[in-house]
C-alpha positions in Angstrom: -26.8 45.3 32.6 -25.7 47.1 29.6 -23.2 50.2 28.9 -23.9 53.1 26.4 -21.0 53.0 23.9 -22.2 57.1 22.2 -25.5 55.5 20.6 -25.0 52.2 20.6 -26.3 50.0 23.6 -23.5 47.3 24.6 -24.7 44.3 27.3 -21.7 44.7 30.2 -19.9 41.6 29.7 -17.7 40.1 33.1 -16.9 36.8 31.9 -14.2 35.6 29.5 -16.9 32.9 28.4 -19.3 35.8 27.4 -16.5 37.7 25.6 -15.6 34.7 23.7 -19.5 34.0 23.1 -20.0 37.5 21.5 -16.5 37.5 19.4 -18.1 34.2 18.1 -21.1 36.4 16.6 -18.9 39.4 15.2 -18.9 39.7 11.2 -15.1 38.5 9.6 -14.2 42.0 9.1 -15.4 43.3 12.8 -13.0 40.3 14.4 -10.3 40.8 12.5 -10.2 44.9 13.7 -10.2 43.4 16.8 -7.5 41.1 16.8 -6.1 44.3 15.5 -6.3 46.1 18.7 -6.3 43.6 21.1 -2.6 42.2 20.0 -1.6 46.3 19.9 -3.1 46.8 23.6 -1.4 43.8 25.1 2.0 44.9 23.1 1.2 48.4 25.0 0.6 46.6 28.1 4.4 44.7 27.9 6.3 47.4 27.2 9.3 47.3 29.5 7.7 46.2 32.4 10.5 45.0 34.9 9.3 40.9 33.8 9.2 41.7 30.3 12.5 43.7 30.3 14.1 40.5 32.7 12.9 37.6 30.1 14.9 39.6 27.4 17.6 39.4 29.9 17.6 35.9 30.0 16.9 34.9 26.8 20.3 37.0 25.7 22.4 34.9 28.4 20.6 31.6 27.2 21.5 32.9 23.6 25.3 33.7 24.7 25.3 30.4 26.5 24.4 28.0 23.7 21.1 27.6 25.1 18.8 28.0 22.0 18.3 26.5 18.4 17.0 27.7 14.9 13.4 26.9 14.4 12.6 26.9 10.3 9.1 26.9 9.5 
């Protein structure tokens, strides 16, 4: 099965293996644009949801509690 993307014919991918297989084939520059969007789009998708917005919760009270550490590169 394919999708028409405007003029450019793009095979229907439902897999996570055929996603990786065809990131695999991308030129430098076309992967990197995507690592671009995809790290925006699951940025958008976190935004204050109810989880996100409790794991900031608790990492403040494990932070007021003593329960963390500096990590140095």
């Amino acid at each position: 099965m394919q999708t028409n993307l405007g003029k450019t014919r793009v095979p229907t991918m439902s897999t996570i293996a055929e996603i990786e297989a065809a990131i695999t084939r991308l030129p430098l520059k076309d992967a990197e644009e995507l690592r671009e969007w995809l790290g925006q789009w699951l940025e958008d998708q976190m935004e204050m949801t109810p989880e996100f917005q409790a794991s900031i919760e608790r990492g403040k009270a494990d932070i007021a509690a003593g329960r963390s550490r500096v990590v140095r590169p």
